[in-house]
C-alpha positions in Angstrom: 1.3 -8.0 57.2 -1.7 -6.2 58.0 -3.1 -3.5 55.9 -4.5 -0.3 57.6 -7.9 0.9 57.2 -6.6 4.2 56.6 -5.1 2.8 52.7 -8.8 0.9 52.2 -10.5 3.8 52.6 -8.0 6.0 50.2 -8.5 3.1 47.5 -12.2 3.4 47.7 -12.7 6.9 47.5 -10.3 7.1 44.3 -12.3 3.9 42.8 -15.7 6.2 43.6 -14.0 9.4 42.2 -12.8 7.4 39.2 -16.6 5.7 38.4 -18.4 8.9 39.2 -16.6 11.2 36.4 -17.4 8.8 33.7 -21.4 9.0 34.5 -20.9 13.2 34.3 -18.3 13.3 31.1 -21.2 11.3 28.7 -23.5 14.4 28.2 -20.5 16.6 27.5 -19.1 14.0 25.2 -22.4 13.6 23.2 -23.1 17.7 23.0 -19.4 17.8 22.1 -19.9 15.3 18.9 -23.3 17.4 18.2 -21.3 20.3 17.6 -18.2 18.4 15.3 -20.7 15.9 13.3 -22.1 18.8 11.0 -18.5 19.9 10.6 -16.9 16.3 10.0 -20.2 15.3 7.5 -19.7 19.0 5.5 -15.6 17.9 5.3 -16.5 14.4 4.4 -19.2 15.8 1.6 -16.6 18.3 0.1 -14.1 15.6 -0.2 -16.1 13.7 -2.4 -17.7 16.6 -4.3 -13.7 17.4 -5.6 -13.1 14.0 -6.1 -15.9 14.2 -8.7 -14.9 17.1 -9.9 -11.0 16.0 -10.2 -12.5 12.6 -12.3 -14.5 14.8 -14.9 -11.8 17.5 -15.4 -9.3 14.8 -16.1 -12.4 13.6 -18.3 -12.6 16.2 -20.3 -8.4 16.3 -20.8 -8.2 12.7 -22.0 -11.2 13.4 -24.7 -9.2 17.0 -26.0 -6.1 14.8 -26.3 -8.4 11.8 -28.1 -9.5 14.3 -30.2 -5.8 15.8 -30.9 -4.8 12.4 -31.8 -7.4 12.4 -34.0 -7.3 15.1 -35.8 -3.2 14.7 -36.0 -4.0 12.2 -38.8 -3.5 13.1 -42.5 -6.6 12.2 -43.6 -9.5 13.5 -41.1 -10.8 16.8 -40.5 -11.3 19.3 -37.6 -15.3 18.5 -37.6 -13.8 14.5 -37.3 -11.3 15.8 -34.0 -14.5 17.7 -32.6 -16.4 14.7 -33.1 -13.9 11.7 -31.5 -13.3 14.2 -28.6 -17.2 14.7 -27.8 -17.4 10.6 -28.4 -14.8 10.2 -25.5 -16.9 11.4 -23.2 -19.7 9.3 -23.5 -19.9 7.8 -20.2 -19.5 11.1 -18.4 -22.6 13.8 -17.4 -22.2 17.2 -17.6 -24.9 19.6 -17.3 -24.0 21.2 -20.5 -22.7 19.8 -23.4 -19.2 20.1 -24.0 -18.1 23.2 -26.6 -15.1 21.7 -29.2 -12.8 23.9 -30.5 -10.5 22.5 -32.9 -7.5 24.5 -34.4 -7.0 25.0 -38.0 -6.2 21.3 -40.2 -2.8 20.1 -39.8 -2.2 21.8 -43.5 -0.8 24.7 -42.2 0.9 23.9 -39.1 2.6 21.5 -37.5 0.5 20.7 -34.0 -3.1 20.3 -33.8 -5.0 21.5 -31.4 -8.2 20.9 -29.4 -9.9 22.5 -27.0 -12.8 21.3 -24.5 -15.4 23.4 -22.1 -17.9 22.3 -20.2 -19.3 23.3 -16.8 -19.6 21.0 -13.4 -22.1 22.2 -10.6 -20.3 21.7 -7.4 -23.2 20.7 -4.5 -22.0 20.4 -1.1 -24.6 20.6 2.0 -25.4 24.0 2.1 -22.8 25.4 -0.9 -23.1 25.5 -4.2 -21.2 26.6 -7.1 -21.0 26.1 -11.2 -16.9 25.9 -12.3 -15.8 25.8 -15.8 -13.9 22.4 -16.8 -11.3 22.8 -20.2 -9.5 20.6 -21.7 -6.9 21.1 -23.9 -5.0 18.6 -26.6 -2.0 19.1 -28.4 0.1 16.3 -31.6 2.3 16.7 -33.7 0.8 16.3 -37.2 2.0 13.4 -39.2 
């Protein structure tokens, strides 16, 4: 069977249709990602910013309960708790350092307590903000 020229002609002008979009779509794809890139880089910048910030609040937690534990024991003192809380967070950076507040020896209750506060300055691309991190600890005294 014989084609007709009338089909040939159809199937070109689509192929030309089809090739010719492609060369006009690339400048509106690239001002397209010009306007999303800022938006996706902010997004991907304030992700990591609360990641940091979710690592040194959980930071501060684990040295208030270090310095619970610590200070749970019959035979240390509140300035000891205070001091094997602030020791737990050795490999962290704060801008500040942390403020220990340890409840009274476990002599006349039955929990001890500790409590941590720092602050965390939060820097994403144009934003920036200071947020308090506590910590709090509480054992049973033994």
């Amino acid at each position: 069977m014989r084609r007709s020229k009338g089909w040939e002609l159809l199937l070109q002008r689509l192929v030309r249709r089809i090739s010719d979009s492609g060369d006009r779509s690339r400048g509106s794809v690239a001002a397209e990602f010009a306007i999303i890139a800022p938006v996706l880089a902010f997004i991907l910048f304030a992700i990591i910013q609360y990641a940091i910030v979710f690592n040194r609040s959980q930071a501060v937690h684990a040295a208030a309960r270090e310095g619970a534990r610590v200070g749970s024991l019959p035979s240390t003192s509140s300035s000891e708790a205070c001091a094997a809380a602030i020791n737990a967070l050795d490999g962290v950076n704060f801008e500040s350092t942390p403020s220990c507040t340890p409840d009274d020896d476990c002599a006349s209750t039955e929990e001890f307590k500790v409590t941590l506060a720092t602050s965390y300055t939060i820097n994403v691309v144009f934003f920036s903000d200071t947020i308090n991190l506590n910590g709090e600890g509480i054992f049973r005294c033994e």
